[in-house]
C-alpha positions as CSV (number, residue, x, y, z in Angstrom):
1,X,8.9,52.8,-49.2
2,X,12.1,51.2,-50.4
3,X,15.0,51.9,-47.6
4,X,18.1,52.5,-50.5
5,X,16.7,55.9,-51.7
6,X,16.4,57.1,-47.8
7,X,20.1,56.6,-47.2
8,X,21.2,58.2,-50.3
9,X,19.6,60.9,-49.9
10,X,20.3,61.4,-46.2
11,X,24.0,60.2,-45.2
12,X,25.0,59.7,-48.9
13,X,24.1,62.7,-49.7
14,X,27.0,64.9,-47.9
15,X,29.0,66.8,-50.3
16,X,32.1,65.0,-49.6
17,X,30.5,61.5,-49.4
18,X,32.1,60.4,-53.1
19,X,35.3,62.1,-52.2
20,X,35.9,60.4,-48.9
21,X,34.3,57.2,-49.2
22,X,33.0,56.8,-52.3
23,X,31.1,53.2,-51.7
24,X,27.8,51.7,-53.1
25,X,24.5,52.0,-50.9
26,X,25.5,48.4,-50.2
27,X,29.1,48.6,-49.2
28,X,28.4,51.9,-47.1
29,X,25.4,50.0,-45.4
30,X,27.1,47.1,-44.8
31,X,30.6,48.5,-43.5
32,X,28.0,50.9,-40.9
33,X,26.2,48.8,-39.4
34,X,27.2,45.0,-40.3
35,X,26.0,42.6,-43.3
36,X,22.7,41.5,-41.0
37,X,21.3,44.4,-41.6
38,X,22.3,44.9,-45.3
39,X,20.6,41.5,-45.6
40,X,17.6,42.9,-43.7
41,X,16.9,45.9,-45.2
42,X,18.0,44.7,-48.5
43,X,14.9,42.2,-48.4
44,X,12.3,45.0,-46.8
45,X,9.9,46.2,-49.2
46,X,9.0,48.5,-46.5
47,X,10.6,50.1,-43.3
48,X,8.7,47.5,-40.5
49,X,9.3,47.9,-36.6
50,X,11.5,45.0,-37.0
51,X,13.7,47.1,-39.3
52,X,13.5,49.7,-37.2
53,X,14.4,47.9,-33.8
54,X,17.5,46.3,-35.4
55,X,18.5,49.4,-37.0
56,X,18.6,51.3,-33.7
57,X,20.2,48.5,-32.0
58,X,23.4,48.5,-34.9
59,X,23.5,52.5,-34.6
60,X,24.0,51.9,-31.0
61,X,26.4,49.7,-31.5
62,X,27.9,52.1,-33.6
63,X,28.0,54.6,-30.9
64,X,29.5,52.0,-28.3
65,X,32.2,51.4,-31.3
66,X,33.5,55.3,-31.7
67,X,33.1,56.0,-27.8
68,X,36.3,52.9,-27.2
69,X,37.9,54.0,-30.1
70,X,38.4,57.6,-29.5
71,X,39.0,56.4,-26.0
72,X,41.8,54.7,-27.5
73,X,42.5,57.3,-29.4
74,X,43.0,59.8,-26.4
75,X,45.2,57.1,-24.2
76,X,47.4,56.7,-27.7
77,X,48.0,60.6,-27.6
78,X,48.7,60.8,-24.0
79,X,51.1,57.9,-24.9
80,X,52.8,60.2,-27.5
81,X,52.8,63.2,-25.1
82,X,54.7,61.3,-22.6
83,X,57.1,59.7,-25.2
84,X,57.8,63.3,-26.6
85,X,58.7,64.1,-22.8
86,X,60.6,61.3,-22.1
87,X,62.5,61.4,-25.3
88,X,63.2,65.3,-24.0
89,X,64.6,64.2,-20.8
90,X,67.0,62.0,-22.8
91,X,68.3,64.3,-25.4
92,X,69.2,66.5,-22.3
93,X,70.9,63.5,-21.0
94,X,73.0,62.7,-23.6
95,X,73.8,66.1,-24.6
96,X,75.2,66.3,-21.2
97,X,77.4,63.6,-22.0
98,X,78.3,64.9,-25.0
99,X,79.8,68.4,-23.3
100,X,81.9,66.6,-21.0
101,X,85.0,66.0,-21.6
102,X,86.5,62.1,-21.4
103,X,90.1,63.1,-20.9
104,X,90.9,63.7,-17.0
105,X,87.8,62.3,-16.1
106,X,87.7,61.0,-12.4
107,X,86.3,57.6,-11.4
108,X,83.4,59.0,-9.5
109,X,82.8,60.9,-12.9
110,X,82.7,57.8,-14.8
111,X,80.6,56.0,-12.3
112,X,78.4,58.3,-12.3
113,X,78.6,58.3,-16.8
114,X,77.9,54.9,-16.6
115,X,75.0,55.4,-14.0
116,X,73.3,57.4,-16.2
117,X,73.7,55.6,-19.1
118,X,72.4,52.7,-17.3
119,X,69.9,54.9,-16.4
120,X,68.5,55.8,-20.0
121,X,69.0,52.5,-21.1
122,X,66.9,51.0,-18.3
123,X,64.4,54.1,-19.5
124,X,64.3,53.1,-23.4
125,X,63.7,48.8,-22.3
126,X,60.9,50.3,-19.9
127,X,59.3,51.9,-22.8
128,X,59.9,49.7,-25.0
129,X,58.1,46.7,-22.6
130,X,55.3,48.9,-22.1
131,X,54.5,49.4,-25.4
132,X,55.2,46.1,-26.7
133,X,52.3,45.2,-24.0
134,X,50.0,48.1,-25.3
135,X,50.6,47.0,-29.0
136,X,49.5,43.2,-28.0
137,X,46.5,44.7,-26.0
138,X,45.2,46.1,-28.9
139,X,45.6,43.1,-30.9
140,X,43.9,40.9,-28.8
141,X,41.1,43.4,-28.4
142,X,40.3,43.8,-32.0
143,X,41.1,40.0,-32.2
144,X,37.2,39.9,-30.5
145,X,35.9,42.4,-33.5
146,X,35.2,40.7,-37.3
147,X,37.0,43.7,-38.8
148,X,40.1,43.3,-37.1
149,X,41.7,43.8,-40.2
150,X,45.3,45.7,-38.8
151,X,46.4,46.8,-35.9
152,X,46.1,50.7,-34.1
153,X,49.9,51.7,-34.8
154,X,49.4,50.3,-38.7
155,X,46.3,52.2,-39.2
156,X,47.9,55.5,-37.6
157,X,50.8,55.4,-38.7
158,X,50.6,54.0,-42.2
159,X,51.9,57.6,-43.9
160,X,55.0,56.9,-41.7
161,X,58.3,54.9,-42.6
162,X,57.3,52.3,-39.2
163,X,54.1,51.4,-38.2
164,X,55.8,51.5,-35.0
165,X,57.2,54.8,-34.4
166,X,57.0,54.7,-30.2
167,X,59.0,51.5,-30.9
168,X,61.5,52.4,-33.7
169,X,62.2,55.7,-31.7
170,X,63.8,54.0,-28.3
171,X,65.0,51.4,-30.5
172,X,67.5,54.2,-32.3
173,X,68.0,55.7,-28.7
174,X,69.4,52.6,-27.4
175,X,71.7,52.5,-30.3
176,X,72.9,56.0,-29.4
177,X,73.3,55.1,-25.7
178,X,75.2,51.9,-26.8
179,X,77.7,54.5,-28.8
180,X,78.6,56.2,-25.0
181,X,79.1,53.1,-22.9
């Protein structure tokens, strides 16, 4: 029995498949489990061991593929949780530099202005290291895959003006922080 009218009637089948994907047996088949096996099954007039064994072995692969990338996923929003925390801290910060007054100010005052501007600063180029690091990480990871086709930040944050929001964020901070010094 002929493989195509399997698949679309099991995983093409799902009434959102057109919606969401809305591919040809071929393209769905292909971008699932890799143009080998389109090739494979493609040729089969029947569903042989061989098929089968190579099938199970790209469906693994499969697996192995969503397991790192919601992996990744989970380290990118514990990234974003402890951005959103440190971004806290420095809105604190600098609102406490905005309440005090300049006028009168004693030198030990101002030391201790510039200490914490140093501070921040040295806080934003931190973050900013570290995630220049993460973002070429990634890269060189999918570098390894054949559908390294963009990067994580471009292909989560494409709805957003930056692909590099983490980025752009303690970029703009440092621009404030330049405003107090």
């Amino acid at each position: 029995m002929p493989i195509e009218p399997l698949y679309r009637e099991t995983v093409m089948a799902v009434d959102h498949y057109g919606d969401v994907y809305g591919d040809s047996f071929e393209a769905s088949l292909s971008a699932e489990f890799g143009v080998d096996v389109l090739v494979l099954i493609s040729e089969a007039t029947t569903f042989s061991p061989v098929i089968k064994q190579r099938l199970l072995e790209a469906a693994q692969q499969c697996i192995d593929n969503r397991r790192v990338f919601l992996e990744t996923l989970q380290d990118e929003f514990t990234t974003l949780k402890d951005v959103q925390s440190t971004v806290h801290e420095i809105r604190e910060a600098i609102a406490e530099l905005d309440s005090t007054e300049l006028q009168g100010i004693s030198d030990t005052e101002l030391t201790d202005r510039y200490d914490t501007l140093h501070t921040l600063n040295d806080k934003c180029q931190s973050w900013i290291q570290q995630r220049q690091e993460e973002i070429h990480a990634h890269r060189i990871d999918r570098s390894a895959d054949g559908d390294a086709h963009t990067d994580l930040c471009s292909y989560l944050y494409e709805g957003l003006e930056v692909d590099y929001p983490v980025l752009a964020t303690f970029v703009d901070i440092l621009e404030i922080i330049s405003q107090y010094e």
